[in-house]
PyMOL CGO cylinders between C-alpha atoms (Angstrom):
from pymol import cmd
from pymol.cgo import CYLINDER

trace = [
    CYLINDER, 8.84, 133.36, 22.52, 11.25, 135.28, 19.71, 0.3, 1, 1, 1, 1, 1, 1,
    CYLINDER, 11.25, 135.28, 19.71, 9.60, 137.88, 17.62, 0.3, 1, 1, 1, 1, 1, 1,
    CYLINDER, 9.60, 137.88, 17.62, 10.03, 136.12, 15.08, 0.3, 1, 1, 1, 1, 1, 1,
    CYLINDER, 10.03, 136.12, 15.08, 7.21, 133.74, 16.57, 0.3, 1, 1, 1, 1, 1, 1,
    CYLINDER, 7.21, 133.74, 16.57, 4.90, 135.99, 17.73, 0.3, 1, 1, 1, 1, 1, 1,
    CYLINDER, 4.90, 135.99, 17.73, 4.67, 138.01, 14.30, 0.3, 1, 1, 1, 1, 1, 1,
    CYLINDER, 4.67, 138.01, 14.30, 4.13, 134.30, 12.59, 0.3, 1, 1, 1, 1, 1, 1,
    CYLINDER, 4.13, 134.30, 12.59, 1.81, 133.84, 14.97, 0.3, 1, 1, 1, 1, 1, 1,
    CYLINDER, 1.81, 133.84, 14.97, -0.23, 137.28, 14.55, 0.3, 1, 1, 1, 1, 1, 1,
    CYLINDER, -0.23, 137.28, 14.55, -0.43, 137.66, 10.75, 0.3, 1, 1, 1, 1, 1, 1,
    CYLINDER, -0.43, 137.66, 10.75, -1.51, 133.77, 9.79, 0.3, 1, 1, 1, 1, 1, 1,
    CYLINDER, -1.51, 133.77, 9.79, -5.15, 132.90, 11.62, 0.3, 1, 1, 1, 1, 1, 1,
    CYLINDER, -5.15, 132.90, 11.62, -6.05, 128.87, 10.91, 0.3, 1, 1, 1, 1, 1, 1,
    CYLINDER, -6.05, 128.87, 10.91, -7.29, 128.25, 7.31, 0.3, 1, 1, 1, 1, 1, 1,
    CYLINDER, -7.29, 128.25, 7.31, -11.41, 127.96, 8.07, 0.3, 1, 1, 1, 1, 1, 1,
    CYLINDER, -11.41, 127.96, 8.07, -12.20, 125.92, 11.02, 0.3, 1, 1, 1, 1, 1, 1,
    CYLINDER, -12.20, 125.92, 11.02, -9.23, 123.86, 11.15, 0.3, 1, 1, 1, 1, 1, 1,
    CYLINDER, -9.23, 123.86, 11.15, -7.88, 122.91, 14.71, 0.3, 1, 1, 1, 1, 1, 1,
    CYLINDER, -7.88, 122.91, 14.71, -5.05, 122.47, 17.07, 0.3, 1, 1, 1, 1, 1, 1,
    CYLINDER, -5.05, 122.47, 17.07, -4.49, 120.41, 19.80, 0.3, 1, 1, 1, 1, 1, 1,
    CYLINDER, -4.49, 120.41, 19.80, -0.78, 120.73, 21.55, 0.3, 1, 1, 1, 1, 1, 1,
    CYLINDER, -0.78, 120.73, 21.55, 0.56, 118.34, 24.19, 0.3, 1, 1, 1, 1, 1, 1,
    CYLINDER, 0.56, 118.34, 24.19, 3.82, 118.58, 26.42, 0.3, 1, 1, 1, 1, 1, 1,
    CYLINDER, 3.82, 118.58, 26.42, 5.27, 116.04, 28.40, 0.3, 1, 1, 1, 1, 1, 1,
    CYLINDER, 5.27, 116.04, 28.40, 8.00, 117.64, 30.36, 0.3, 1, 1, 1, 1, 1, 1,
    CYLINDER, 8.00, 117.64, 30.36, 11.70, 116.26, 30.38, 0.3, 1, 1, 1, 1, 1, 1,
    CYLINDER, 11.70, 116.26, 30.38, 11.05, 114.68, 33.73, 0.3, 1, 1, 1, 1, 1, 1,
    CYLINDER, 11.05, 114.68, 33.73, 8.26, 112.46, 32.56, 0.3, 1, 1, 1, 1, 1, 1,
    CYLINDER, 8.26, 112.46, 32.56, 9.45, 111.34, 28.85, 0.3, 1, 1, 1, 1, 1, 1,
    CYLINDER, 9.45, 111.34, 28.85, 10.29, 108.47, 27.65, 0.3, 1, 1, 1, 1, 1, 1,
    CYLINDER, 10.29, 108.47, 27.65, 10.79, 106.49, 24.62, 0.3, 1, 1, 1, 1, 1, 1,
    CYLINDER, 10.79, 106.49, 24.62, 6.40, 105.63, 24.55, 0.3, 1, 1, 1, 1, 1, 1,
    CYLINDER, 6.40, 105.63, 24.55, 5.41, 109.06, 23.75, 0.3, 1, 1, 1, 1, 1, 1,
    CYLINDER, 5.41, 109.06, 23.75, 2.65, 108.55, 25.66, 0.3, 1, 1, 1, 1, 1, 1,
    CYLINDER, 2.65, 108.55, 25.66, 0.37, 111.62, 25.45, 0.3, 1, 1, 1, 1, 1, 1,
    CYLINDER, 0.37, 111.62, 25.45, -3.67, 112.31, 27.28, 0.3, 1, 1, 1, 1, 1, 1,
    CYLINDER, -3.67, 112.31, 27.28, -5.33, 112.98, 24.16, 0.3, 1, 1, 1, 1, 1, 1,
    CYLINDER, -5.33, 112.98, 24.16, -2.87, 112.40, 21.12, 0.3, 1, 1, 1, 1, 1, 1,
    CYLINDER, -2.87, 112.40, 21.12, -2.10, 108.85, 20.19, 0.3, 1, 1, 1, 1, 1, 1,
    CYLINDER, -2.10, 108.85, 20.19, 1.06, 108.18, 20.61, 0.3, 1, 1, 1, 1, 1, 1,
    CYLINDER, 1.06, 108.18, 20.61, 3.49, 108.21, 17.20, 0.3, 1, 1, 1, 1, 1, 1,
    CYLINDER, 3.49, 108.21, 17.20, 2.16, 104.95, 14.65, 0.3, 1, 1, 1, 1, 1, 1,
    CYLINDER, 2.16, 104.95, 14.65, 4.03, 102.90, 12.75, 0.3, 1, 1, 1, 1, 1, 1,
    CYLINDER, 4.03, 102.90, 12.75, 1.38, 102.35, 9.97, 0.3, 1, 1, 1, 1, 1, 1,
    CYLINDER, 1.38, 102.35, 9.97, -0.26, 105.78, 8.89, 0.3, 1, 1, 1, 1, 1, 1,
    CYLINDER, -0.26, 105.78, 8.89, -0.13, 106.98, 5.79, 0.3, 1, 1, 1, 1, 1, 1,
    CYLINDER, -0.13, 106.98, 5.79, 2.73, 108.96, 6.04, 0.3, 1, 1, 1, 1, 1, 1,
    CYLINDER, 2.73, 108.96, 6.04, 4.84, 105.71, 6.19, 0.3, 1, 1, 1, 1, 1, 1,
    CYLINDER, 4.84, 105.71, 6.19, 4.58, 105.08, 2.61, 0.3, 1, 1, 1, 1, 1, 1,
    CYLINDER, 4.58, 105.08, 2.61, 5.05, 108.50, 1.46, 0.3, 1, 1, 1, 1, 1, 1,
    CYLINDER, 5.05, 108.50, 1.46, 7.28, 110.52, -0.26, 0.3, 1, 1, 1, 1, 1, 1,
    CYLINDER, 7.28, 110.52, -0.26, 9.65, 112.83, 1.00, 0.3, 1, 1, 1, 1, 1, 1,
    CYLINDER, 9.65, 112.83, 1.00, 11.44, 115.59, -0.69, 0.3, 1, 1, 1, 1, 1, 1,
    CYLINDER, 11.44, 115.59, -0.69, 13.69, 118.44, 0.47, 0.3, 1, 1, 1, 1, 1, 1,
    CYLINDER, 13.69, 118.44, 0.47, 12.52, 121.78, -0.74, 0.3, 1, 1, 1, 1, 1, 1,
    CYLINDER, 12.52, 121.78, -0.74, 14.12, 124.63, 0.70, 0.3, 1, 1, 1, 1, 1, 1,
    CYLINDER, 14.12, 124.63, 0.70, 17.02, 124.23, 3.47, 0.3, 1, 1, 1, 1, 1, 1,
    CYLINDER, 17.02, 124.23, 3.47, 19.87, 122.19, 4.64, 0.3, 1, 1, 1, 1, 1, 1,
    CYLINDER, 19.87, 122.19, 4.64, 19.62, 119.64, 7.13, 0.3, 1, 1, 1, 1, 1, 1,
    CYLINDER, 19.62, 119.64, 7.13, 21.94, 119.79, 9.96, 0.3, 1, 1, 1, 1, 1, 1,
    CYLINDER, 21.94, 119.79, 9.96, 25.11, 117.61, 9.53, 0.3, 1, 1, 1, 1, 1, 1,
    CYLINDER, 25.11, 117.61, 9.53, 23.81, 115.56, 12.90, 0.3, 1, 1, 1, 1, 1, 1,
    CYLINDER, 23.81, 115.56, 12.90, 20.10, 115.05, 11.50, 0.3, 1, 1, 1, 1, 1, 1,
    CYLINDER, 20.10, 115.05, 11.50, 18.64, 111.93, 10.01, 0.3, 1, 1, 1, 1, 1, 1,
    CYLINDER, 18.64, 111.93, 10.01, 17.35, 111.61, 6.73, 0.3, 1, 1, 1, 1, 1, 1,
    CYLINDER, 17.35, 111.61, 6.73, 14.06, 112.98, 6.05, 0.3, 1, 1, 1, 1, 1, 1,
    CYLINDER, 14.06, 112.98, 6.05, 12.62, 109.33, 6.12, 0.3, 1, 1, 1, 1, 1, 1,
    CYLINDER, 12.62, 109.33, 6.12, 13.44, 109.47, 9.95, 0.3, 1, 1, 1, 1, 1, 1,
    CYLINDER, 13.44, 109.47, 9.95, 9.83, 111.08, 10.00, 0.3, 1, 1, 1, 1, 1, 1,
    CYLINDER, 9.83, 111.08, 10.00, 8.15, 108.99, 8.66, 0.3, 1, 1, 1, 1, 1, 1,
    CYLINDER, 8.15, 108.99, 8.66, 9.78, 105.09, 9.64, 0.3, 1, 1, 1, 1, 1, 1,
    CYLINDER, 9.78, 105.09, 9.64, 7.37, 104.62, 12.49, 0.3, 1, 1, 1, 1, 1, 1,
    CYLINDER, 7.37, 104.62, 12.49, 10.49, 104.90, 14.61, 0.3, 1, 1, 1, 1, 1, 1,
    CYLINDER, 10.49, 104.90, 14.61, 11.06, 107.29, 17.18, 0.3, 1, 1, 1, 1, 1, 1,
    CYLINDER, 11.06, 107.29, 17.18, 14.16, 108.41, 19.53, 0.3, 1, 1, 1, 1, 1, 1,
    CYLINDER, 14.16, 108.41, 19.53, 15.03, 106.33, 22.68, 0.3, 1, 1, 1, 1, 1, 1,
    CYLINDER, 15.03, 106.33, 22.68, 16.40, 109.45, 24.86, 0.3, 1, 1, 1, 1, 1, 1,
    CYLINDER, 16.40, 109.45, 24.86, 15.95, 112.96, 24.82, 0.3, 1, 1, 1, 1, 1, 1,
    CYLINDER, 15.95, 112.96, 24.82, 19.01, 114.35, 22.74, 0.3, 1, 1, 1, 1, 1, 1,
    CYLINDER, 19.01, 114.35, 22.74, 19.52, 111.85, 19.89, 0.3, 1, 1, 1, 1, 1, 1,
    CYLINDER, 19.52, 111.85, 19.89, 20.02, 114.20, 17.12, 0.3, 1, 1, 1, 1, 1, 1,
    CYLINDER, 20.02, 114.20, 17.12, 20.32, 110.70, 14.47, 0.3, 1, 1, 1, 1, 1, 1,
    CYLINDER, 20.32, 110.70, 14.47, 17.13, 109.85, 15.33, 0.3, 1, 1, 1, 1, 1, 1,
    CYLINDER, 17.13, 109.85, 15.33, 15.32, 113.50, 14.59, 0.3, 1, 1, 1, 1, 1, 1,
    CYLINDER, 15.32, 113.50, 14.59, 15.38, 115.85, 11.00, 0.3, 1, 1, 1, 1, 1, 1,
    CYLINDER, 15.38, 115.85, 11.00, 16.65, 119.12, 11.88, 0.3, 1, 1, 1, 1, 1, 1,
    CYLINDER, 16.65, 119.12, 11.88, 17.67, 122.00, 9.69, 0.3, 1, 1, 1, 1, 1, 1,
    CYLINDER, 17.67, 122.00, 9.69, 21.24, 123.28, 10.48, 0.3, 1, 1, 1, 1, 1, 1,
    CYLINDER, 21.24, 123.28, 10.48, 21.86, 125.76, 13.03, 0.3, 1, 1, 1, 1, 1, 1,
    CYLINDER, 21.86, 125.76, 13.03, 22.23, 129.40, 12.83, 0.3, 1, 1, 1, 1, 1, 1,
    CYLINDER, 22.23, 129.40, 12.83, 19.47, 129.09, 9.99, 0.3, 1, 1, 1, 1, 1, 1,
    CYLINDER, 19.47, 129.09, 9.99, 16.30, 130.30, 9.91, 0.3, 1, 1, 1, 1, 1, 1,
    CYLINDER, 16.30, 130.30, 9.91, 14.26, 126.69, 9.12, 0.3, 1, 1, 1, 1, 1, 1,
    CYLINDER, 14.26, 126.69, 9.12, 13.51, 124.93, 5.63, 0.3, 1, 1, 1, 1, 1, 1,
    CYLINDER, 13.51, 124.93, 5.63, 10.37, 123.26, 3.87, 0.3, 1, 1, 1, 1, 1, 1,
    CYLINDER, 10.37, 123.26, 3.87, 9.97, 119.74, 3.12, 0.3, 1, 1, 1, 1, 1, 1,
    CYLINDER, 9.97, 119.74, 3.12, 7.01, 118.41, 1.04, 0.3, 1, 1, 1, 1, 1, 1,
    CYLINDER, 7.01, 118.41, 1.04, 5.06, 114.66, 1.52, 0.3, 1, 1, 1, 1, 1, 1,
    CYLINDER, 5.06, 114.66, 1.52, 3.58, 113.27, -1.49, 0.3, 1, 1, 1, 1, 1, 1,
    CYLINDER, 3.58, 113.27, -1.49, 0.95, 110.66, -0.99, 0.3, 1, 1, 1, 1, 1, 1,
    CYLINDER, 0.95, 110.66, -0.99, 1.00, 109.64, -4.71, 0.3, 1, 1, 1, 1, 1, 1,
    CYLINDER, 1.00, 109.64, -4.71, -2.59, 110.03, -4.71, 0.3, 1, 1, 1, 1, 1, 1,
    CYLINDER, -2.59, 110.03, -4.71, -5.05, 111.85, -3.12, 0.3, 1, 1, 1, 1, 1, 1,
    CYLINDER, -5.05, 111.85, -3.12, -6.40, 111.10, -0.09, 0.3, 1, 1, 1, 1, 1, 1,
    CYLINDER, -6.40, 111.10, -0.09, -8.97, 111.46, 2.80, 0.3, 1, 1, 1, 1, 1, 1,
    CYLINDER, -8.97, 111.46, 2.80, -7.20, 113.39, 5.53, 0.3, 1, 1, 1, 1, 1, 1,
    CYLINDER, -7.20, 113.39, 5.53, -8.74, 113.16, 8.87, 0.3, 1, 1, 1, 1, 1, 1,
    CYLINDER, -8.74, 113.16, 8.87, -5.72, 114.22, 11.42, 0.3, 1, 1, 1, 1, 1, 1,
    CYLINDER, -5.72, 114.22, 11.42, -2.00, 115.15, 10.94, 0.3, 1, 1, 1, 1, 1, 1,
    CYLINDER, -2.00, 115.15, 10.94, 0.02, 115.12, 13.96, 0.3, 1, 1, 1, 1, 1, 1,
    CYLINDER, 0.02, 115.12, 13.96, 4.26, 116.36, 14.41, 0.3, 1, 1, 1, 1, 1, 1,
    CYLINDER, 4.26, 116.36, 14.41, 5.96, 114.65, 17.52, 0.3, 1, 1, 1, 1, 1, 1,
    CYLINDER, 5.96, 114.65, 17.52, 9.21, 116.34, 19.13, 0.3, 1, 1, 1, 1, 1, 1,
    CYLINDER, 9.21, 116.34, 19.13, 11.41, 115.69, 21.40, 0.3, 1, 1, 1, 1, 1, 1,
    CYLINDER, 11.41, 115.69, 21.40, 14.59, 117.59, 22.94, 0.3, 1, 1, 1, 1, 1, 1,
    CYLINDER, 14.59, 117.59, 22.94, 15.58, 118.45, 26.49, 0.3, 1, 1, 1, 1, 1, 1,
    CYLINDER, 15.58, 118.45, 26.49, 16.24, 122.10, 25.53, 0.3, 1, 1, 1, 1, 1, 1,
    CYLINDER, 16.24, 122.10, 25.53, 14.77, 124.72, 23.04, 0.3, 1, 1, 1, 1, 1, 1,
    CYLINDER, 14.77, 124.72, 23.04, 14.80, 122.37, 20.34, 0.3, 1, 1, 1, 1, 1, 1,
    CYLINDER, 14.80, 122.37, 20.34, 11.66, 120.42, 21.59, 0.3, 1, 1, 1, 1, 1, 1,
    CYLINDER, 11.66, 120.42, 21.59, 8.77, 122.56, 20.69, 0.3, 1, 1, 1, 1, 1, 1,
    CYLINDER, 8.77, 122.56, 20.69, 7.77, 123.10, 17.28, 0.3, 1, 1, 1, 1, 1, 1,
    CYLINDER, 7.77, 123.10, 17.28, 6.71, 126.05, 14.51, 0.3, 1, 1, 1, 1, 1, 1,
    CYLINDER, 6.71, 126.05, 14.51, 5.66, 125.49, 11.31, 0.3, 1, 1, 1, 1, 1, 1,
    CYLINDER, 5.66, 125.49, 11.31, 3.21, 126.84, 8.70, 0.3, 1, 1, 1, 1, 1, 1,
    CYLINDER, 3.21, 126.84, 8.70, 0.95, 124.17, 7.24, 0.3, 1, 1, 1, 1, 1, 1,
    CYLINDER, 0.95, 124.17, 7.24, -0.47, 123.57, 3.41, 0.3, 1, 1, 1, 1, 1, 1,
    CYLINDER, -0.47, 123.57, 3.41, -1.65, 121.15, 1.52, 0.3, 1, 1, 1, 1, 1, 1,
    CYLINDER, -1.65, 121.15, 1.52, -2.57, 120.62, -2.33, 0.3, 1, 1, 1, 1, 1, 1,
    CYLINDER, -2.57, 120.62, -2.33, -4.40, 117.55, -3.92, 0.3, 1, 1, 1, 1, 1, 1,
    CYLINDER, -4.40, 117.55, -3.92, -2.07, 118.03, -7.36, 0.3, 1, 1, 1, 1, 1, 1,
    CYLINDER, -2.07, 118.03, -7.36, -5.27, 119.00, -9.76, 0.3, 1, 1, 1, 1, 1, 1,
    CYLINDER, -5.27, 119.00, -9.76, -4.44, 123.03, -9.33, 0.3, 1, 1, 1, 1, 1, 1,
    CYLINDER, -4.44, 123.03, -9.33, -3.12, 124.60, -12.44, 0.3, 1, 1, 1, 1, 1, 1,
    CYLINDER, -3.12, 124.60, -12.44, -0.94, 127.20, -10.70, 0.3, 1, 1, 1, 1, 1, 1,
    CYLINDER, -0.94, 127.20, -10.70, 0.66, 124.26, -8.66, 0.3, 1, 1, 1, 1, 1, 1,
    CYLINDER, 0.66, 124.26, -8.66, 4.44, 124.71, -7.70, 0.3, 1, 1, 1, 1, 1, 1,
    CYLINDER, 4.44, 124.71, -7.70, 5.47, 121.90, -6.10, 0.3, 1, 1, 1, 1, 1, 1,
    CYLINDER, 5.47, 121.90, -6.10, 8.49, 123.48, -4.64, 0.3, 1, 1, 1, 1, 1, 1,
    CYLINDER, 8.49, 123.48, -4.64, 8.45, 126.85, -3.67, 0.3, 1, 1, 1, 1, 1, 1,
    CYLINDER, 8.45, 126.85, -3.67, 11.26, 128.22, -2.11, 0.3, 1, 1, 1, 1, 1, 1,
    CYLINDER, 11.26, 128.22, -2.11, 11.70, 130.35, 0.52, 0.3, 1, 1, 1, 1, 1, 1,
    CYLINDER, 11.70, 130.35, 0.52, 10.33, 134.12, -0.38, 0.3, 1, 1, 1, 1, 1, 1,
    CYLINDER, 10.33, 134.12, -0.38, 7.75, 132.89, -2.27, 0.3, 1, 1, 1, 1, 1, 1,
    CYLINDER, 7.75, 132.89, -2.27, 4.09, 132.43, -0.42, 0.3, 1, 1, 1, 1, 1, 1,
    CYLINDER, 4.09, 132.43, -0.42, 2.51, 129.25, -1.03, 0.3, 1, 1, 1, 1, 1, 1,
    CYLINDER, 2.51, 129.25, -1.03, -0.84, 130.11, -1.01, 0.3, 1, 1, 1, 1, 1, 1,
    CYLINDER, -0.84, 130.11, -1.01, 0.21, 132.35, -4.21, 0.3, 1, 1, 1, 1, 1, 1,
    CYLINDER, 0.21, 132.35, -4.21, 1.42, 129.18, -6.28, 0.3, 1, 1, 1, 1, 1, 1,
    CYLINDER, 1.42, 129.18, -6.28, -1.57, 126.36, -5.85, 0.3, 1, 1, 1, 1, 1, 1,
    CYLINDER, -1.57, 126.36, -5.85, -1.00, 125.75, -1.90, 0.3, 1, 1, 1, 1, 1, 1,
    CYLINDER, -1.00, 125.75, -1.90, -3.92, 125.62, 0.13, 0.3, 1, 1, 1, 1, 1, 1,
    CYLINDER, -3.92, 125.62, 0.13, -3.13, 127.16, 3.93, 0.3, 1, 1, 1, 1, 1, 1,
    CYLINDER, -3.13, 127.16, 3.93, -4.23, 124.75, 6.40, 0.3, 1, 1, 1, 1, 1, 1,
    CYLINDER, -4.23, 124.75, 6.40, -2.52, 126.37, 9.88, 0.3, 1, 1, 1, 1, 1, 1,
    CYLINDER, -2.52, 126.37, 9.88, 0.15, 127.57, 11.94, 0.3, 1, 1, 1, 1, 1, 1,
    CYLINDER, 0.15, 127.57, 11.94, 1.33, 125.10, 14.12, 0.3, 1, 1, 1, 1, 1, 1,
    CYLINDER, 1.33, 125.10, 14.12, 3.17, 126.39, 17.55, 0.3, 1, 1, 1, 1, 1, 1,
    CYLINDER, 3.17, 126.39, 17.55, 3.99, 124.71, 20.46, 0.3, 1, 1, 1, 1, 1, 1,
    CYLINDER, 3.99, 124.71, 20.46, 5.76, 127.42, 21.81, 0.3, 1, 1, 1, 1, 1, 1,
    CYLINDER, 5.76, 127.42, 21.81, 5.42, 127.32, 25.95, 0.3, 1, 1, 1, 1, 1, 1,
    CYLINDER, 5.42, 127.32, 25.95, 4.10, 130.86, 27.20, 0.3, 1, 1, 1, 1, 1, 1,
    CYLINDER, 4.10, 130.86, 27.20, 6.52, 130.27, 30.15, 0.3, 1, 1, 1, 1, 1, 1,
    CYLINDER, 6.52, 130.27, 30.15, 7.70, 127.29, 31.67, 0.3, 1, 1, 1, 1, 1, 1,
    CYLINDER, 7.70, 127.29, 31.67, 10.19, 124.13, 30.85, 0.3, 1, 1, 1, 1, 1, 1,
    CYLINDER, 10.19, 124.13, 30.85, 10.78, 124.20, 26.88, 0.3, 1, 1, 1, 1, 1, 1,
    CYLINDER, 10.78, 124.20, 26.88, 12.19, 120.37, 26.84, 0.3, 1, 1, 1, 1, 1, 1,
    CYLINDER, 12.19, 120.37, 26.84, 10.53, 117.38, 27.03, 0.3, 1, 1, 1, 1, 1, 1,
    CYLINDER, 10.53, 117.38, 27.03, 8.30, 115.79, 24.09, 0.3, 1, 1, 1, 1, 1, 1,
    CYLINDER, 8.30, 115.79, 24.09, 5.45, 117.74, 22.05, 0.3, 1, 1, 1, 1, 1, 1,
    CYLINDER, 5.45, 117.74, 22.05, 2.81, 116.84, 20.03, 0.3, 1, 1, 1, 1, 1, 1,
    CYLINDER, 2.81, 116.84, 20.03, 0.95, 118.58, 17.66, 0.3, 1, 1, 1, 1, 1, 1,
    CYLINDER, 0.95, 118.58, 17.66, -2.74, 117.62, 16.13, 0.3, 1, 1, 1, 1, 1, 1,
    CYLINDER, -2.74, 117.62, 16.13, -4.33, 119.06, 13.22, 0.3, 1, 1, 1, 1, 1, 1,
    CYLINDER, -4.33, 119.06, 13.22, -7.80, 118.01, 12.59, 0.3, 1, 1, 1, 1, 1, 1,
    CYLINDER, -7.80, 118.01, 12.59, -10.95, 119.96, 11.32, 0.3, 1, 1, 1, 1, 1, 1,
    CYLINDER, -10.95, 119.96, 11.32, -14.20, 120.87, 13.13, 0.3, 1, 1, 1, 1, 1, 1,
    CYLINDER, -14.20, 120.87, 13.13, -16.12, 118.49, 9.97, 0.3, 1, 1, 1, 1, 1, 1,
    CYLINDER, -16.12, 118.49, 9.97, -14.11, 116.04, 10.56, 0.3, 1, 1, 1, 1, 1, 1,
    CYLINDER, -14.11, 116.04, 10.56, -11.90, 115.80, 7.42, 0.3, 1, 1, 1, 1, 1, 1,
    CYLINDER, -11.90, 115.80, 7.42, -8.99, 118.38, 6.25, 0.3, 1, 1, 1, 1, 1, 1,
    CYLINDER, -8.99, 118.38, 6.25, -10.15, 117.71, 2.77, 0.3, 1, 1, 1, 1, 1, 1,
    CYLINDER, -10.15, 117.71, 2.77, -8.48, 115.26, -0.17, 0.3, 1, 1, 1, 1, 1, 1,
    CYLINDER, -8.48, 115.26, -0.17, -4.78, 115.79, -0.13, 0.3, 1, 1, 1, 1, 1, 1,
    CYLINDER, -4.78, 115.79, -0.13, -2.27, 114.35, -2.47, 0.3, 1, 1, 1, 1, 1, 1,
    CYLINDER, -2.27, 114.35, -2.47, 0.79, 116.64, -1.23, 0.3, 1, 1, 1, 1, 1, 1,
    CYLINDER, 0.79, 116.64, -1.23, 1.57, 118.59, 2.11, 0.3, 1, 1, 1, 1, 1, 1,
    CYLINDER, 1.57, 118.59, 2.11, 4.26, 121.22, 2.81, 0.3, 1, 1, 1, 1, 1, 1,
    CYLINDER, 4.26, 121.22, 2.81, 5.87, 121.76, 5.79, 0.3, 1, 1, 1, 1, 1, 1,
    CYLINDER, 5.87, 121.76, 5.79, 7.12, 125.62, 6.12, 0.3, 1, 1, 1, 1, 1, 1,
    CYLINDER, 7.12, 125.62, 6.12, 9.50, 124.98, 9.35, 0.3, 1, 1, 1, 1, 1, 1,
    CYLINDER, 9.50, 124.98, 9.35, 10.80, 127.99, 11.61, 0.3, 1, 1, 1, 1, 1, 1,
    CYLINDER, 10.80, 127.99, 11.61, 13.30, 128.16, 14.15, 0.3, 1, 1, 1, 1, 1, 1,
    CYLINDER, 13.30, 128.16, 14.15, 10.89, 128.75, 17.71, 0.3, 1, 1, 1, 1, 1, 1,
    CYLINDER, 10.89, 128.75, 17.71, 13.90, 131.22, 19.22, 0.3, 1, 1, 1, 1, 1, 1,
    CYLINDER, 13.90, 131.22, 19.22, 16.75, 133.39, 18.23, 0.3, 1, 1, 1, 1, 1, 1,
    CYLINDER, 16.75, 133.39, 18.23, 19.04, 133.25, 21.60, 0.3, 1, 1, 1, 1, 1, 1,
    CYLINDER, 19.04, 133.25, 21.60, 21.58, 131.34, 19.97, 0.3, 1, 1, 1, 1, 1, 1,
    CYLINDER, 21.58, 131.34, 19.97, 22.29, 129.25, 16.79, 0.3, 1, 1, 1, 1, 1, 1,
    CYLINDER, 22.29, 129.25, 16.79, 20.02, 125.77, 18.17, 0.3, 1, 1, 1, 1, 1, 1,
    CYLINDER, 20.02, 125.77, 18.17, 16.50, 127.23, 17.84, 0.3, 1, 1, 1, 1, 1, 1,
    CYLINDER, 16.50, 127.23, 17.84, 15.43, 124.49, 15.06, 0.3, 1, 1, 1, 1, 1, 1,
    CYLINDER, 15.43, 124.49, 15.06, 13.40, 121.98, 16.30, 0.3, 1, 1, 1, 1, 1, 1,
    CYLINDER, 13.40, 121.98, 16.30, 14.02, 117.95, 16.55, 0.3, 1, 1, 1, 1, 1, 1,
    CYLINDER, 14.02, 117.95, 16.55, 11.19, 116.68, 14.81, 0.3, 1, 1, 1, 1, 1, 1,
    CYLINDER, 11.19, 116.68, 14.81, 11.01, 113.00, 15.71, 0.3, 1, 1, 1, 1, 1, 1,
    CYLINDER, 11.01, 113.00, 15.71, 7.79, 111.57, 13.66, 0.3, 1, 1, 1, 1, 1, 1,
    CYLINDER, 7.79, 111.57, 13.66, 5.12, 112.86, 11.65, 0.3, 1, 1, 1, 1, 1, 1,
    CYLINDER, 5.12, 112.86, 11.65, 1.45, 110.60, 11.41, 0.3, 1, 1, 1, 1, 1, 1,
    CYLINDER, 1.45, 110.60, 11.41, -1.07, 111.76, 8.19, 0.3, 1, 1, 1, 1, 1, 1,
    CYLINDER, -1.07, 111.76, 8.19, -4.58, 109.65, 10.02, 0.3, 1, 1, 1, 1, 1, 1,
    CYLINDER, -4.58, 109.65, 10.02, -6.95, 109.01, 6.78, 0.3, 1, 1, 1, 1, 1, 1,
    CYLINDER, -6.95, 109.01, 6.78, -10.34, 108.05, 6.31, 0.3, 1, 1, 1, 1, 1, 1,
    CYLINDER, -10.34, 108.05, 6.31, -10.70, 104.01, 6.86, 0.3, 1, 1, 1, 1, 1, 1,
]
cmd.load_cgo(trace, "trace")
């Protein structure tokens, strides 16, 4: 794990009892069905589908699909399909990228898939959400300027970040809350890091993105 990582990991604790479930299915065993033991596999009908996307801070890598990739219900067929994954452009440190729901709504679960057969498989982000009623609210704060300072509520650090071991294959990432609702959210911002600074490929393929809401 880079430094960079571990001091992400060390100054932001989970926003109140907000939790995280990671899965990995290593490059040996994945395939196109995303087929996890406790995370559903990516859907094609969540709420994300029908929301917004915007670019916030960062540029997208001149391989990457469009930020819509994340939320069409599709997913990659092979391991390194960089058309079929968003991706910020390497040698950078990352981007942000906000979801707009339109309205607010009832969020129960939000899960990240990834796949990559290298160190662009697991995934590190910082987590907030707003439901568009704050006063303060900036809906697009840039890079060097904290969130939780302009109207964002923290929510939590997501890493997937292997201890040791393979760092390909497929990832998933759950965030749920021990009441069983993250609260009414119109808008969430994803604060995306690179997860290693070897070499100039440390940003992640992000494949799909699911927002589960209340029935």
């Amino acid at each position: 794990m880079s430094s960079t990582a571990k001091l992400l990991l060390i100054l932001v604790p989970f926003f109140f009892d907000a939790h995280m479930d990671i899965e990995h299915i290593p490059n040996r065993a994945a395939n196109v069905s995303f087929k996890f033991q406790r995370i559903p596999s990516p859907s094609k009908d969540d709420a994300a589908t029908t929301a917004n996307l915007t670019l916030v801070d960062g540029t997208p890598d001149g391989g990457s699909a469009e930020l819509s990739a994340l939320t069409d219900g599709q997913v990659p067929t092979q391991s390194d399909e960089p058309g079929a994954n968003f991706y910020f452009n390497a040698g950078t440190m990352g981007g942000r990228f906000r979801m707009d729901f339109a309205t607010p709504l009832e969020v129960m679960q939000i899960i990240s898939y990834s796949w990559h057969p290298g160190p662009r498989g697991p995934q590190l982000y910082k987590l907030y959400a707003a439901d568009g009623s704050e006063a303060n609210l900036n809906l697009s704060p840039r890079r060097g300027i904290d969130p939780a300072t302009c109207g964002w509520k923290f929510i939590a650090t997501v890493s997937t970040i292997p201890k040791t071991g393979e760092e390909g294959g497929q990832y998933a990432a759950s965030v749920t809350d021990s009441s069983g609702s993250l609260g009414k959210i119109r808008y969430l911002l994803f604060d995306c890091f690179v997860t290693e600074l070897n070499d100039d490929f440390g940003n992640t393929f992000y494949s799909e993105i699911d927002v589960i809401t209340k029935p």
